[in-house]
C-alpha positions in Angstrom: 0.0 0.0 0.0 1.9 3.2 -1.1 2.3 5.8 2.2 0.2 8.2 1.4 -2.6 5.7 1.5 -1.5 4.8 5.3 -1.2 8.3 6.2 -4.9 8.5 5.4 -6.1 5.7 6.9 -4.2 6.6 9.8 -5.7 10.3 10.3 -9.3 8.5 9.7 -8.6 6.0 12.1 -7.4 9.0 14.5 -10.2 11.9 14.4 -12.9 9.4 15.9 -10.2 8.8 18.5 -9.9 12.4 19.1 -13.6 13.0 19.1 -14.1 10.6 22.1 -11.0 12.2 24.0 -12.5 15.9 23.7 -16.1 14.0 25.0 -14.6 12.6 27.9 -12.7 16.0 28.5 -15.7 18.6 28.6 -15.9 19.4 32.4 -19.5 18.2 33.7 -22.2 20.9 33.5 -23.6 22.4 37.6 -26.2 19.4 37.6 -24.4 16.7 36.5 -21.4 17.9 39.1 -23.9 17.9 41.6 -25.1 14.0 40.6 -21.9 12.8 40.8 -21.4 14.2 44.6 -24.6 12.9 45.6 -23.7 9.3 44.0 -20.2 10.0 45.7 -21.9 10.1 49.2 -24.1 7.5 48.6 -21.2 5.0 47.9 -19.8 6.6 51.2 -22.7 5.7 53.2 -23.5 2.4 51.9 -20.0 1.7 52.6 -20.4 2.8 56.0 -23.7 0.7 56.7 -22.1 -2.5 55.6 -19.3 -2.0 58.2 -22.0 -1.0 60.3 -24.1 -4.2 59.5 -26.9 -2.0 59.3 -29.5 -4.1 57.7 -32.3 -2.4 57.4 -30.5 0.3 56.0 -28.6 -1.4 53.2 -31.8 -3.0 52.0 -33.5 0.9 51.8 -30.6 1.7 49.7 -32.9 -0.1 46.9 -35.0 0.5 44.3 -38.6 -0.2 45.3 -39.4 -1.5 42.3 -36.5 -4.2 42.9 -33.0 -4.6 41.4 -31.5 -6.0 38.7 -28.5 -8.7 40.6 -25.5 -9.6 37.5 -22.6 -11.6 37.8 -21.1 -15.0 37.5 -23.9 -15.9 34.4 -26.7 -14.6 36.4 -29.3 -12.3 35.9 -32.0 -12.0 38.0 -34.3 -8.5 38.9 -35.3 -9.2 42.4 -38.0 -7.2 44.1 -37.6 -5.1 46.9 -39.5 -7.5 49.4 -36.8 -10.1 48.3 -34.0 -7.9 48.9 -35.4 -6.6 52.3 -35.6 -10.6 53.2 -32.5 -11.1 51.9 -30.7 -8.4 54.6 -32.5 -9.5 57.3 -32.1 -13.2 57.0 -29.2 -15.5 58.8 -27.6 -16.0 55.4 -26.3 -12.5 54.9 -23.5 -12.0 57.6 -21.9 -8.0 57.8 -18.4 -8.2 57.1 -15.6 -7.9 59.3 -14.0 -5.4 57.1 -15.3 -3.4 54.2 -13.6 -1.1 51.5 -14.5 0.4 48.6 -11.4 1.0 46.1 -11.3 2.8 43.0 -14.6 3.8 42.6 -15.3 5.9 39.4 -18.4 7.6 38.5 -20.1 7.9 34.9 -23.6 10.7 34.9 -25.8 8.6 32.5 -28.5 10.8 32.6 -30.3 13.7 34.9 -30.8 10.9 37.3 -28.4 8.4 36.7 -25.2 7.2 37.6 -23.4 4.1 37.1 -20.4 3.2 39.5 -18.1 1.1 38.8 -15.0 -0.1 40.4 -14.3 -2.5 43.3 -14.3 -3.5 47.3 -12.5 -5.8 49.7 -14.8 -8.1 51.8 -13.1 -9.4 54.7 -15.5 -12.0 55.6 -14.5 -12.9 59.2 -11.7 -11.5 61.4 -8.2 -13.0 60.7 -9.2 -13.9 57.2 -7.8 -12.7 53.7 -10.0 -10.0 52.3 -12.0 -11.3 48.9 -11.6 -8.6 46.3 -14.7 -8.1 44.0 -15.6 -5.8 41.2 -18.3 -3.6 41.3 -20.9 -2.3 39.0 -23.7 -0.4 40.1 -26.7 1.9 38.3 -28.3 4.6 40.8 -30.9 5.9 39.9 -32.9 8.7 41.0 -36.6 7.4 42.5 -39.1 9.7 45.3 -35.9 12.1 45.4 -33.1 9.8 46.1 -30.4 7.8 45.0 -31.2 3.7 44.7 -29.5 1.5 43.2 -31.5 -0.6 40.5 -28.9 -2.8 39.3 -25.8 -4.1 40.7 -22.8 -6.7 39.6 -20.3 -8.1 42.4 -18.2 -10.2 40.8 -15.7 -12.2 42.7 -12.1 -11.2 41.5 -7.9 -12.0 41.4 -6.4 -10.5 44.2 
């Protein structure tokens, strides 16, 4: 292929590139700002309940129309009374150790925000922490934050 010919396909292959650099450099508007520092104190506080094993609180962290639950194959929108069960019930034991690391926050919409990063779960005092990644969609529902959808997947350490 003579060079010019690769100089061409290399600018056309480059100007898309640039377009979605310039997107992900335009500085979010006031709202959007605002989203992502309400999403950022949400995460806070949910982190803070689950250290807390603060049950009832976790499962109001919700959406009341239920949540999607992804990972490892599965997907599966539970409802809220499920999820409520789910947090009070035996099974689910608060950790001995929680932390979230890395979190980064996308504004999907005027009330949306999908998290994504991961957390360390140490499961019982003395034990390895289990590192998972996290995706989460909040979502904006009777003037808060909930999270409709979520993905812990179990991870390398």
């Amino acid at each position: 292929m003579p060079v010019f010919l690769w100089i061409l396909l290399a600018l056309a292959m480059a100007i898309p590139t640039a377009e979605v650099a310039a997107q992900q450099a335009r500085p979010l508007s006031r709202a959007q700002t605002a989203l992502r520092a309400e999403a950022e104190r949400f995460m806070a506080d949910y982190g803070a309940e689950l250290r807390a094993g603060d049950r009832a609180a976790i499962a109001r962290r919700y959406d009341r129309r239920g949540a999607w639950r992804v990972g490892h194959g599965d997907a599966v929108l539970e409802s809220w009374d499920r999820i409520q069960a789910t947090y009070a019930g035996a099974q689910w034991q608060p950790p001995a150790a929680f932390e979230w690391r890395d979190l980064a926050y996308e504004v999907a919409g005027p009330d949306a925000v999908v998290v994504v990063g991961r957390f360390a779960w140490t499961p019982a005092a003395g034990r390895p922490p289990m590192i998972f990644s996290y995706t989460g969609l909040l979502v904006r529902q009777d003037g808060q934050l909930r999270i409709r959808l979520e993905d812990e997947s179990t991870g390398r350490n």
